[in-house]
C-alpha positions as CSV (number, residue, x, y, z in Angstrom):
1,X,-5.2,11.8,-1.9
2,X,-3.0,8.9,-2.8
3,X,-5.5,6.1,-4.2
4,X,-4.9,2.6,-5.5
5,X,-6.5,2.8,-8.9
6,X,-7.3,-1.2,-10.4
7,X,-8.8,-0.6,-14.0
8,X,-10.1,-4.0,-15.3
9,X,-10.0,-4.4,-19.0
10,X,-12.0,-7.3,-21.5
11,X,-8.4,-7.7,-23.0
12,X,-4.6,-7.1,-23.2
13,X,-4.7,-4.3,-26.3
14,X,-7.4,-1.8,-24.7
15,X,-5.6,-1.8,-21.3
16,X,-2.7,-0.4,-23.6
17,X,-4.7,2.3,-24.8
18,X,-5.5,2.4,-21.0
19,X,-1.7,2.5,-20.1
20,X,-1.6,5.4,-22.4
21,X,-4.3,7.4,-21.1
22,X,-2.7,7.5,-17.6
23,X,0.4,8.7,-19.0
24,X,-1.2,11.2,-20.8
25,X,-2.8,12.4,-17.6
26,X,0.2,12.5,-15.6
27,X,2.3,14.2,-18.4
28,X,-0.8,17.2,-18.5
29,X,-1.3,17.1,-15.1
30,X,-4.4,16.0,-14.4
31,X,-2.8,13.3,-12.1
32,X,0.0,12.0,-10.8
33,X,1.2,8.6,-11.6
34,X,4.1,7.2,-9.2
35,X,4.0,3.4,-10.4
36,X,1.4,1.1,-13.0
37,X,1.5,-2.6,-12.9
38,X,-0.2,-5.4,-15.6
39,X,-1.9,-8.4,-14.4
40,X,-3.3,-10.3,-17.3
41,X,-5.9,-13.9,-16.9
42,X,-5.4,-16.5,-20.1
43,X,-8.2,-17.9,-21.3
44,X,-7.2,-20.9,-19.7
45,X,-7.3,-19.2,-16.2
46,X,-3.3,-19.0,-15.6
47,X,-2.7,-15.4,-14.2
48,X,0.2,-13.7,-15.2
49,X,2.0,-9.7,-14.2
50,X,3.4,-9.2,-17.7
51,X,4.7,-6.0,-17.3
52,X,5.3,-3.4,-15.2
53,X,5.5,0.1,-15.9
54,X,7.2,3.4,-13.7
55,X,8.0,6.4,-13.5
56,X,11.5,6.5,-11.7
57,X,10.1,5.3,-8.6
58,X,12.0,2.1,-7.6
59,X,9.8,1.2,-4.8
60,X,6.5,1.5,-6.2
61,X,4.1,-0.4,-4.3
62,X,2.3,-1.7,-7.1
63,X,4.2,-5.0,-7.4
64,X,3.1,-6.2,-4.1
65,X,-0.5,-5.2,-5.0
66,X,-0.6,-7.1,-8.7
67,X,1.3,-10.0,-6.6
68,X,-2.0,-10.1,-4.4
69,X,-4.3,-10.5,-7.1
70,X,-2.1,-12.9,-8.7
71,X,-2.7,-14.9,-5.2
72,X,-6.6,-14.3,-5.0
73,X,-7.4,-15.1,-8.1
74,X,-5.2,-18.1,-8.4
75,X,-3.2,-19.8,-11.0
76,X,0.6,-20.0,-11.5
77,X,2.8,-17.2,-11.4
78,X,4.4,-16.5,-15.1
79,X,6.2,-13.7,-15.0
80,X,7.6,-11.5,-12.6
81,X,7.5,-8.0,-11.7
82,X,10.3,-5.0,-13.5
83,X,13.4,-8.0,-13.8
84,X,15.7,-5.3,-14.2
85,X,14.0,-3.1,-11.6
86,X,13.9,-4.9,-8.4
87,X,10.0,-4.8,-8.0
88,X,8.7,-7.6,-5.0
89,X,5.6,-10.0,-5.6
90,X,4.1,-8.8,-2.5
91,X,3.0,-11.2,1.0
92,X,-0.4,-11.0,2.7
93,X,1.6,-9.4,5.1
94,X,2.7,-6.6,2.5
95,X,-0.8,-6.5,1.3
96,X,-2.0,-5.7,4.9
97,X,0.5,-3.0,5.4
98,X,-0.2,-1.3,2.2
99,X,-4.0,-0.6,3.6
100,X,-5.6,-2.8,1.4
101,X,-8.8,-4.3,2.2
102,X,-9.7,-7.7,1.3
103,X,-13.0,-6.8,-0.1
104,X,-11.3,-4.1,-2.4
105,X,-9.3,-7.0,-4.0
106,X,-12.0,-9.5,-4.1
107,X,-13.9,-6.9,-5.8
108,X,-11.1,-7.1,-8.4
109,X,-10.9,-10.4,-8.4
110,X,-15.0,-11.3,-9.3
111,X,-14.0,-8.8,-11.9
112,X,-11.4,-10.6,-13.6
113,X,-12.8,-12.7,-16.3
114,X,-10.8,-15.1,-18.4
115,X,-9.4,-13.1,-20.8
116,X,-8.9,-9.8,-19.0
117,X,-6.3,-7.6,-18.5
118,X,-5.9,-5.3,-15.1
119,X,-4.0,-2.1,-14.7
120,X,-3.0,-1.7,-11.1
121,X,-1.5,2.1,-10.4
122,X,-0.5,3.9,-7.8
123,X,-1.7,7.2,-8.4
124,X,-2.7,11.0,-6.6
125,X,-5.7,12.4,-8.1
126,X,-8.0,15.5,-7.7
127,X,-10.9,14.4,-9.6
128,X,-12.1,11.2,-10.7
129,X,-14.1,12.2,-13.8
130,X,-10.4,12.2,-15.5
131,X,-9.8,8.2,-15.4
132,X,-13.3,7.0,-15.4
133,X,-14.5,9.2,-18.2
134,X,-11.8,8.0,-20.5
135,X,-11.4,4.3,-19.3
136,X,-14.9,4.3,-19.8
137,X,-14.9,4.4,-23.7
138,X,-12.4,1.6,-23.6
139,X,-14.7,-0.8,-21.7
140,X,-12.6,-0.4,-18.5
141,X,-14.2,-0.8,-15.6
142,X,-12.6,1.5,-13.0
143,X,-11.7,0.2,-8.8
144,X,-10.6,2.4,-6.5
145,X,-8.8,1.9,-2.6
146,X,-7.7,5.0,-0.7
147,X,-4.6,5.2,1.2
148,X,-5.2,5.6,4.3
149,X,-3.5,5.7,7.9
150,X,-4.9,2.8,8.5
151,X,-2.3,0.1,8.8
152,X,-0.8,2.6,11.5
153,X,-3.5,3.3,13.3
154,X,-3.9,-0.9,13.7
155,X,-0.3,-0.9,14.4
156,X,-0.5,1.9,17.5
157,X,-3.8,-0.1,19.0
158,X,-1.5,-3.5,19.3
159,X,0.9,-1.8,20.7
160,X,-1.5,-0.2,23.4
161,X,-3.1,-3.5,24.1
162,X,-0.3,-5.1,24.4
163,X,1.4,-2.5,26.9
164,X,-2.2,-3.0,29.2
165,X,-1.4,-6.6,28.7
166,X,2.1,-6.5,29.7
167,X,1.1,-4.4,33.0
168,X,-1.7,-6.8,34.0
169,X,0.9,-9.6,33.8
170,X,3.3,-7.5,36.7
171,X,0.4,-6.4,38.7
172,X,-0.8,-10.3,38.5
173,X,2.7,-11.7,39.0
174,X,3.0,-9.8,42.5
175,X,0.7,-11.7,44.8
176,X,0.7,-15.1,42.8
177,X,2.0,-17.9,44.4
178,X,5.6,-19.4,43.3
179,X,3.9,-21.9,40.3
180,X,1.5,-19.5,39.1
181,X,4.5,-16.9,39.3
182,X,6.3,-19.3,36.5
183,X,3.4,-19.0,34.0
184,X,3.3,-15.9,34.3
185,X,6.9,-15.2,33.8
186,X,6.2,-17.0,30.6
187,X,4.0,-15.0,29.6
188,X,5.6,-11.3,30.0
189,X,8.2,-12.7,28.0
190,X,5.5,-13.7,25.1
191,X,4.1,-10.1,25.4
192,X,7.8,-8.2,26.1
193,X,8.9,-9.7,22.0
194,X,5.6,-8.7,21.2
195,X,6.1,-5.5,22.1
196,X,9.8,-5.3,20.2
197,X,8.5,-6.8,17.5
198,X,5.6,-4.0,17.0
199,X,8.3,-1.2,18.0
200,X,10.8,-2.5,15.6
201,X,8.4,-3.1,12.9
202,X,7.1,0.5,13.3
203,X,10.6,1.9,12.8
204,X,11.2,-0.1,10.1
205,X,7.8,1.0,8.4
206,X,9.0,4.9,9.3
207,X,12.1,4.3,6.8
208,X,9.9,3.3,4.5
209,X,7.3,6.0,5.2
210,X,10.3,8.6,4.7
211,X,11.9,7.0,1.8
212,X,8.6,6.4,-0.5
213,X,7.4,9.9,0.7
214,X,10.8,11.5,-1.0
215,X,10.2,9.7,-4.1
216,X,6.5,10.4,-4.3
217,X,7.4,14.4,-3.8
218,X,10.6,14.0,-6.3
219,X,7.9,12.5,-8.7
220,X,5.5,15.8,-7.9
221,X,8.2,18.1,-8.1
222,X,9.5,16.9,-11.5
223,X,5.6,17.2,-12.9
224,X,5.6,20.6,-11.5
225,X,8.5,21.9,-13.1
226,X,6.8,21.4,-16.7
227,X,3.0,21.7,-15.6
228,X,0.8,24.9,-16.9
229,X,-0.7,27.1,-14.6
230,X,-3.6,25.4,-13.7
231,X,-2.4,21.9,-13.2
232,X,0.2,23.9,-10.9
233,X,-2.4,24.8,-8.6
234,X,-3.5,21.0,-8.6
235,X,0.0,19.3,-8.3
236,X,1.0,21.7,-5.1
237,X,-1.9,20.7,-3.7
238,X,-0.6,17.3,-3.9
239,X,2.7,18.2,-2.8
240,X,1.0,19.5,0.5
241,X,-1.3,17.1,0.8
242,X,1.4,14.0,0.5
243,X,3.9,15.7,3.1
244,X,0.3,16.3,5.2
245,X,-0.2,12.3,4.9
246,X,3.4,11.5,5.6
247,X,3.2,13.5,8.9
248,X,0.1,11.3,10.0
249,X,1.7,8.6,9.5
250,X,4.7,9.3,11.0
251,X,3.0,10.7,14.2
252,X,1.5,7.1,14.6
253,X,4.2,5.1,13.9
254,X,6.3,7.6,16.8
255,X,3.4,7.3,19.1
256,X,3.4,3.5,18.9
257,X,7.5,3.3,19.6
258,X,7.2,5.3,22.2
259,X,4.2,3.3,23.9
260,X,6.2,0.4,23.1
261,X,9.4,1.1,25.0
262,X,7.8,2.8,27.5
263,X,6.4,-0.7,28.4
264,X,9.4,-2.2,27.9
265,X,11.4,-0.7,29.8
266,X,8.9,-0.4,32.8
């Protein structure tokens, strides 16, 4: 399963070592690593993203992630995110639509003493024993947030409510009298760009479902070509999983189009 993975460390040089030991896992196997982020608070409380790190996946969403913790914690922005790479300091907006709770990155935040350094990476794992055991001995400690369909699933129950909405609206509108009929008309214009606005947003968010999925199997598929035989078994198990997620996804973001137009052109 695709996991956010948000290792805290007491300072800059372990969560090198720490940067290292997730490369070394991905290069054996024993994960894959699509994208790992730095997000560093001085002494003085500034918070800084001093580096980003990838594996040839240009849209990593780990930029928009260390961009939220540089918001929650507070402080000034010093340095952006991959200059040469196009990386994005992500919105609350981008933070909701990567699935990620605000709980999650308070929990990072209450973490993040003066001082410390976080590694932010987007990762697919089997087992957790890999990271924790090792980040462990460098005084890491180790946050996790799944994946999930969520942000679709929130996505295909707006655009259900506001479909019920929208009818309730033309059943109203029928026997109102002429003033009332005005307010109303008002209104099922309000909810009509609601509805285009959820049914465009869900097509643009099945590009980008498509697009990150093809990187994220490109990224498998390279680790598979030099993996032994028993991270094998592990990485095609990621392979299937990932086009298993993608499908999900997908079927929610369809669902909530169709519901949308459907209403629309009712």
């Amino acid at each position: 399963m695709n996991k956010f993975v948000v290792v805290v460390f007491p300072d800059e040089a372990k969560a090198n070592e720490g940067a290292e030991v997730f490369r070394a896992l991905h290069e054996d196997g024993s994960l894959t690593l699509y994208g790992l982020a730095f997000a560093r608070k001085t002494e003085d409380g500034e918070v800084q993203v001093v580096e980003e790190k990838r594996l040839r996946l240009p849209r990593t969403a780990v930029g928009a992630l260390a961009g939220a913790l540089v918001g929650l914690i507070g402080g000034p922005l010093t340095a952006a995110l991959g200059a040469a790479g196009g990386a994005w300091i992500g919105t609350w907006r981008d933070i909701e639509h990567l699935g990620v709770g605000w709980d999650f990155l308070e929990e990072v935040a209450n973490a993040m003493t003066p001082g410390a350094t976080a590694l932010v990476a987007d990762v697919s794992e089997d087992r957790i024993a890999f990271i924790d055991e090792q980040m462990s001995r460098l005084d890491g400690v180790v946050l996790r947030q799944w994946q999930s369909e969520l942000p679709e699933m929130r996505l295909a129950a707006e655009a259900a409510a506001r479909k019920t909405e929208l009818e309730q609206l033309v059943a109203e509108r029928q026997d109102a009298a002429p003033a009332r009929k005005e307010v109303i008309a008002l209104r099922i214009e309000k909810a009509e760009a609601k509805l285009k606005r959820i049914a465009d947003e869900a097509k643009e968010k099945l590009e980008q479902l498509d697009a990150s999925t093809e990187e994220r199997l490109e990224t498998l598929e390279r680790q598979l070509e030099s993996a032994g035989p028993n991270a094998r078994l592990s990485i095609e198990r990621r392979i299937e999983e990932t086009r298993k997620q993608r499908d999900r996804r997908a079927a929610l973001l369809k669902q909530t189009i169709e519901v949308a137009e459907a209403a629309l052109a009712a």
